[in-house]
Rosetta silent file (secondary structure, phi, psi, omega in degrees, C-alpha in Angstrom):
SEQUENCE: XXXXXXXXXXXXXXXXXXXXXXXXXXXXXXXXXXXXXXXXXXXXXXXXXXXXXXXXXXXXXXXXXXXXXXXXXXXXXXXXXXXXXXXXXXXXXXXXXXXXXXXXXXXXXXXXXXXXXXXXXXXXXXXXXXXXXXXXXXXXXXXXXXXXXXXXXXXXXXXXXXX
SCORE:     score description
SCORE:     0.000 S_00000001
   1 L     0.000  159.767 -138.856    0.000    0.000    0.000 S_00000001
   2 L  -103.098  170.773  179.041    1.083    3.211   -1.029 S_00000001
   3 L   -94.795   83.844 -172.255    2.401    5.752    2.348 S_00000001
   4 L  -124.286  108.137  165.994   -0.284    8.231    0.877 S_00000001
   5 L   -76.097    0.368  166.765   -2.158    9.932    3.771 S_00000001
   6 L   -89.436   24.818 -169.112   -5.080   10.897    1.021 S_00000001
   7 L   -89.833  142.531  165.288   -6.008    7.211    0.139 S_00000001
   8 L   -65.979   99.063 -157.317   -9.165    6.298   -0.093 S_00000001
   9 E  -100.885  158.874  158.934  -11.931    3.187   -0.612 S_00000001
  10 E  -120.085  138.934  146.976  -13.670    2.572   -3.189 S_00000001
  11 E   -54.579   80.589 -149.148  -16.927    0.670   -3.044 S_00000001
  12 E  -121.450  166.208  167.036  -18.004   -1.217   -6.096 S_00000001
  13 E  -155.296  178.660 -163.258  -20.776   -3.846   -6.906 S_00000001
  14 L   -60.658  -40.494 -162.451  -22.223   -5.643   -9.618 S_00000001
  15 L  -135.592  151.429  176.988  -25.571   -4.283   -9.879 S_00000001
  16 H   -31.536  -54.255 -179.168  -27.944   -1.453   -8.508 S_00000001
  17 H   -67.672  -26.498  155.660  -29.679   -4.065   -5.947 S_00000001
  18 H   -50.382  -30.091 -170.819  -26.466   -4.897   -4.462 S_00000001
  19 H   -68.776  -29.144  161.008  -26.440   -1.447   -2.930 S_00000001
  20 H   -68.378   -4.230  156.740  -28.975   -2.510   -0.604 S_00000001
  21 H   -77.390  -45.475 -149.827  -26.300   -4.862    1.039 S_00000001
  22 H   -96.500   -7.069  166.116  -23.422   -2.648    0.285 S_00000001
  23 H   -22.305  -63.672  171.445  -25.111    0.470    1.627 S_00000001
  24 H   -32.445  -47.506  139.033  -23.737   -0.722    5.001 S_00000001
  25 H    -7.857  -59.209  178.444  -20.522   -0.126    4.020 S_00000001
  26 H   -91.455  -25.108  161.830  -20.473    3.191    2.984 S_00000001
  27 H   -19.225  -63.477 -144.667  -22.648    3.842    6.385 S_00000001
  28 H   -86.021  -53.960 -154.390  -19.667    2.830    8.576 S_00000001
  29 H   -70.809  -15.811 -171.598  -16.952    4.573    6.140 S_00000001
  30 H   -98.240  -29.319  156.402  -19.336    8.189    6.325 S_00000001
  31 L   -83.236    8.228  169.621  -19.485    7.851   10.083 S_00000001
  32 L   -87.050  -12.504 -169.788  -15.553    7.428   10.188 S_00000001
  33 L    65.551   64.824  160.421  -15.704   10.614    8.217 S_00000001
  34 L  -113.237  124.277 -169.997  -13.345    8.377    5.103 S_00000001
  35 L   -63.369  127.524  166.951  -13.278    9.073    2.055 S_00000001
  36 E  -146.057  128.455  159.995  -14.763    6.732   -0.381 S_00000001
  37 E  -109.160  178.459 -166.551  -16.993    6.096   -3.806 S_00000001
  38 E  -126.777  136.707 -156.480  -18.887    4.311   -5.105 S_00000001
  39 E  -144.859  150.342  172.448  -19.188    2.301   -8.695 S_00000001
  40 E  -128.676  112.318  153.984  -21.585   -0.236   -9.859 S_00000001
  41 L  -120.157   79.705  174.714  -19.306   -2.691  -12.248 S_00000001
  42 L   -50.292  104.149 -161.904  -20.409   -5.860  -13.461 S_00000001
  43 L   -55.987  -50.344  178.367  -17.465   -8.372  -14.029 S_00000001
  44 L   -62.313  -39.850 -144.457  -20.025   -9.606  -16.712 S_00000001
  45 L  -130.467    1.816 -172.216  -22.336   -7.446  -18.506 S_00000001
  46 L  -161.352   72.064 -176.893  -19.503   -4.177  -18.288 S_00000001
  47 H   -81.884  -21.866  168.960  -16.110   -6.018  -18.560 S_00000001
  48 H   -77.735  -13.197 -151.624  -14.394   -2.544  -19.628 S_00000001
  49 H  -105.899  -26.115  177.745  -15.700   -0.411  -17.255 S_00000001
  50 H   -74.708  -52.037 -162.346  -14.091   -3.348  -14.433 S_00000001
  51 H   -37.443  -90.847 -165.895  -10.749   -3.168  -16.793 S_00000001
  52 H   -28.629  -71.146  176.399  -10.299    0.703  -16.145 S_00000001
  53 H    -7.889  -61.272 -152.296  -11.660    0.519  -12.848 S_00000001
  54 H   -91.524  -65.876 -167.602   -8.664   -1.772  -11.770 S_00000001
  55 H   -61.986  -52.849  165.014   -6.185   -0.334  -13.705 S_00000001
  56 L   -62.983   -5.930  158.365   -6.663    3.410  -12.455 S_00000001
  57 L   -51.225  -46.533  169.347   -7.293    2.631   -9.130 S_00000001
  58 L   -72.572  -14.419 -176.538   -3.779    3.213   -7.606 S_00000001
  59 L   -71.900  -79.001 -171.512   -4.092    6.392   -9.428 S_00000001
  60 L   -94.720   47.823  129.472   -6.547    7.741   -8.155 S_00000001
  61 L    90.706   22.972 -161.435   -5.493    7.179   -4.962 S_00000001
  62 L  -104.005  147.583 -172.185   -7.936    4.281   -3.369 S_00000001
  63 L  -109.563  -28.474 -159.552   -6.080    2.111   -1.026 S_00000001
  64 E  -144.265  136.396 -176.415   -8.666   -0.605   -0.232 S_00000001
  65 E  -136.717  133.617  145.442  -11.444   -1.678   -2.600 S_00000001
  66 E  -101.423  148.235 -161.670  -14.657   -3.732   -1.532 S_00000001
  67 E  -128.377  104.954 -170.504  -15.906   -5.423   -3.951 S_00000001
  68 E  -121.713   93.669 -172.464  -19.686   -6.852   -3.435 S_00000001
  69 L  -107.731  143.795  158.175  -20.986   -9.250   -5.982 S_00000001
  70 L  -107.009  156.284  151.416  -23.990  -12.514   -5.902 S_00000001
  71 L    91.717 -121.957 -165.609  -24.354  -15.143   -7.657 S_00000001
  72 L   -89.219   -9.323  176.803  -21.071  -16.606   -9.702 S_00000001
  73 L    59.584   17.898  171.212  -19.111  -13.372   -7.751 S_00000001
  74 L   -33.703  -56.412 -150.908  -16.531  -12.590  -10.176 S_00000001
  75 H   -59.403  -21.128  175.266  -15.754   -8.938   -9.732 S_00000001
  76 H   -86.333    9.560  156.919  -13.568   -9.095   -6.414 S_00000001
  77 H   -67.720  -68.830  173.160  -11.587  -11.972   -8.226 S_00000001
  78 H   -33.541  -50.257  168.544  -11.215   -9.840  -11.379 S_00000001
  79 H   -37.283  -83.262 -157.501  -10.194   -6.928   -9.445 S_00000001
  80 H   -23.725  -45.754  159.590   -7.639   -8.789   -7.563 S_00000001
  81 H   -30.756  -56.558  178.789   -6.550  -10.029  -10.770 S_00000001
  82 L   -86.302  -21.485  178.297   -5.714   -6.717  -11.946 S_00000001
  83 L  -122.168  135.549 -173.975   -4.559   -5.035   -9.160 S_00000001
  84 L   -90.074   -6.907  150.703   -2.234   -5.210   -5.979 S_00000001
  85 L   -19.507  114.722  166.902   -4.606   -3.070   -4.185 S_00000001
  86 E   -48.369  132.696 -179.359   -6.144   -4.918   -1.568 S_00000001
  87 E  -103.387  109.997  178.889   -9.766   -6.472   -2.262 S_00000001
  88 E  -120.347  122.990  155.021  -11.970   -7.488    0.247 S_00000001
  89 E   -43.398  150.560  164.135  -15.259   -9.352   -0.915 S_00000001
  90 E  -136.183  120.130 -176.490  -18.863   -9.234    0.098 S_00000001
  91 L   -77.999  120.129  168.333  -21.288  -12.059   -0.819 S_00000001
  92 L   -77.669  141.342  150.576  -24.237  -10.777   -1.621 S_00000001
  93 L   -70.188  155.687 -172.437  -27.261  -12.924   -0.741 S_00000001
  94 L  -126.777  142.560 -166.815  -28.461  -14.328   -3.378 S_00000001
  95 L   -66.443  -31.698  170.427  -32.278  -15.581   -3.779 S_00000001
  96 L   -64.829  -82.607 -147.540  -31.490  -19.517   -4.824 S_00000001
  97 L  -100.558   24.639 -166.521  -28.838  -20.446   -2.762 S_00000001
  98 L    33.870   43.313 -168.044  -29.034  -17.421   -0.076 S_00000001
  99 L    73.658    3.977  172.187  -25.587  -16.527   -0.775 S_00000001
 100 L   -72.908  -23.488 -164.250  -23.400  -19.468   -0.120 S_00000001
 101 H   -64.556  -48.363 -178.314  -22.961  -19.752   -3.958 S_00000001
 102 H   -86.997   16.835  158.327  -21.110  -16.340   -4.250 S_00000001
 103 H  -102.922  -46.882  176.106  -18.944  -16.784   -0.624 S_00000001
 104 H   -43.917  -55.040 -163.172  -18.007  -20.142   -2.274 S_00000001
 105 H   -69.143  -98.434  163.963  -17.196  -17.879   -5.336 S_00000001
 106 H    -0.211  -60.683 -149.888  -15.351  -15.140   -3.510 S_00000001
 107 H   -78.104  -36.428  169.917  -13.404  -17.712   -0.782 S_00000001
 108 L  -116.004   99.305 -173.300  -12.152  -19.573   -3.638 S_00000001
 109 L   -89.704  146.385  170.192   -9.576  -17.667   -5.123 S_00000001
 110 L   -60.058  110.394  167.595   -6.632  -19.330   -7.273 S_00000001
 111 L   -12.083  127.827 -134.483   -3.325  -18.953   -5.249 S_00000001
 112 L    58.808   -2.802 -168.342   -1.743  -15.879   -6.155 S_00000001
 113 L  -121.348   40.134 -166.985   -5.160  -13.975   -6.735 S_00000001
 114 L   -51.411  139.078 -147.157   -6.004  -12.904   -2.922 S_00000001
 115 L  -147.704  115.901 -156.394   -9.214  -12.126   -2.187 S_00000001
 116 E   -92.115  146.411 -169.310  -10.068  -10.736    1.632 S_00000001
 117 E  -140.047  134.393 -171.485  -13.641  -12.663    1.831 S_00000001
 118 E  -122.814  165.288  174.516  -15.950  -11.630    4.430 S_00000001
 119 L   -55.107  156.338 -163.993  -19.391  -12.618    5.544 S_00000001
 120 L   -77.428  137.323  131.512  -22.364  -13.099    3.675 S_00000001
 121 L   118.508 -133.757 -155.958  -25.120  -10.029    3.107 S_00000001
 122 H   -73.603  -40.954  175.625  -24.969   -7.012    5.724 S_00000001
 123 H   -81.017   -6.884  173.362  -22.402   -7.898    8.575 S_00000001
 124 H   -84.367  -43.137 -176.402  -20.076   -8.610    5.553 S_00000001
 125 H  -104.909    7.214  152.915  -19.944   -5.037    4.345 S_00000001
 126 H   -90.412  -12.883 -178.410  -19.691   -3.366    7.891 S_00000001
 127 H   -73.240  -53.803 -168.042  -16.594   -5.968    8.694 S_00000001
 128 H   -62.602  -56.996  179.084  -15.387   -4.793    5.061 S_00000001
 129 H   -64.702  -76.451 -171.224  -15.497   -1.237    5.876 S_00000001
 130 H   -45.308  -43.706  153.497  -14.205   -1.594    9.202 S_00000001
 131 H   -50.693  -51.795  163.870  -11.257   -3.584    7.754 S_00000001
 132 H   -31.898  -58.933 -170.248  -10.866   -1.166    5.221 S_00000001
 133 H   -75.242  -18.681  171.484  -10.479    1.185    7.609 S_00000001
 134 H   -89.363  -31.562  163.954   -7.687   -0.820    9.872 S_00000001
 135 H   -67.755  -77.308  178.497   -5.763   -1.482    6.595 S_00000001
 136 H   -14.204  -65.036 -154.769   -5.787    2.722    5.991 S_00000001
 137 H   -57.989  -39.738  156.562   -5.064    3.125    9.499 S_00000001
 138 L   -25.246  -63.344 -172.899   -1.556    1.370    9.348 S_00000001
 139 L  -119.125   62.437  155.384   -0.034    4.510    7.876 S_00000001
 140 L  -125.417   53.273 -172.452   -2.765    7.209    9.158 S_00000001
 141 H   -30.158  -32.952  177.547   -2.736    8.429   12.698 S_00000001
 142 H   -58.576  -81.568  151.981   -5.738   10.129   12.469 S_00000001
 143 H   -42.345  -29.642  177.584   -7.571    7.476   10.924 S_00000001
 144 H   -76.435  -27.712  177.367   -6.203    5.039   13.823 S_00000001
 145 H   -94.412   17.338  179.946   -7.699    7.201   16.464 S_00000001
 146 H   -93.557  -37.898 -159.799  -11.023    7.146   14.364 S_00000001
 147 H  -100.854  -41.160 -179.018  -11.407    3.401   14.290 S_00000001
 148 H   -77.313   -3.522 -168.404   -9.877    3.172   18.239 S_00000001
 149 H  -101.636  -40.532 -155.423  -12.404    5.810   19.384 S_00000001
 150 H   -76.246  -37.846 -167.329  -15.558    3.757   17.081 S_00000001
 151 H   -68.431  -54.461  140.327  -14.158    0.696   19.012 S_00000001
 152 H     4.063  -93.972  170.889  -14.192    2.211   22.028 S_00000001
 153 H   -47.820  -11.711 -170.887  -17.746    3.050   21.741 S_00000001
 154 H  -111.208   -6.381  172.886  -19.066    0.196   20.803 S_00000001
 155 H   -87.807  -12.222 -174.304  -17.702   -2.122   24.285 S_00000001
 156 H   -59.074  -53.805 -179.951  -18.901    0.960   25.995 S_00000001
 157 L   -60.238    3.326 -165.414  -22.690   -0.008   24.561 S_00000001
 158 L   -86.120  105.108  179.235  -21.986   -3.393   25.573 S_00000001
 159 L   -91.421  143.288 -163.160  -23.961   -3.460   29.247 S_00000001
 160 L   -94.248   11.651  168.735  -22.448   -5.261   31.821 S_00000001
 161 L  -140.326  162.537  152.638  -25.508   -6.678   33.465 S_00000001
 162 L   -89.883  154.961 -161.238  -28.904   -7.132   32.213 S_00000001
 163 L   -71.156    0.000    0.000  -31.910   -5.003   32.680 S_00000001
């Protein structure tokens, strides 16, 4: 990763209706206050629009890319493919097989093609943004008290007895 204290994620998924999974995502990265966009690229139906995507990515400055596909899951394989950016997957569910078919898709990447693969549907793209945000944080002080302050807060909500 590059020591660039602007970097960025970007958020991409296959299709419009993935956003109701990957929403989550950009939730957690807009309360970190982090900069990220957002892309809808289909490994399938808009294979140039993934090409560029991948290749211009270190360019313009994104450090960490989730990637949230159903179904056969290509695009956070493709990425990976193209790029040494990190990639972390999100399975979408999917209506046949509720989403093991694309974590199956996602988790098994060819050796050499790593692919960070996270849980299926909603708690998969707040882990992926919060990872995202722990990879940044490595060369970001700023960001690191951002993520140790959210963490913070959340054993604080934790109550230590019940009502």
């Amino acid at each position: 990763m590059k020591k660039n204290k602007n970097l960025k994620v970007a958020i991409v998924m296959g299709s419009q209706s993935d956003y109701k999974t990957m929403q989550f995502s950009a939730k957690i990265l807009k309360k970190l206050n982090i900069k990220y966009e957002t892309k809808i690229i289909s490994a399938h139906r808009t294979p140039k629009r993934l090409y560029d995507f991948a290749y211009s990515a270190e360019k313009k400055n994104i450090g960490v890319i989730i990637a949230g596909a159903g179904g056969s899951a290509h695009l956070p394989g493709m990425i990976s493919a193209i790029t040494s950016i990190p990639v972390l997957g999100v399975p979408i569910e999917s209506k046949k097989l509720k989403g093991i078919d694309s974590l199956l898709s996602i988790v098994q990447m060819p050796k050499g093609i790593p692919v960070g693969t996270l849980a299926i549907g909603d708690d998969g793209a707040i882990n992926a943004a919060l990872l995202a945000v722990a990879f940044l944080a490595n060369n970001n002080s700023i960001i690191k008290k951002k993520l140790n302050s959210w963490r913070s807060s959340q054993t604080k909500s934790i109550k230590k007895k019940p009502k």
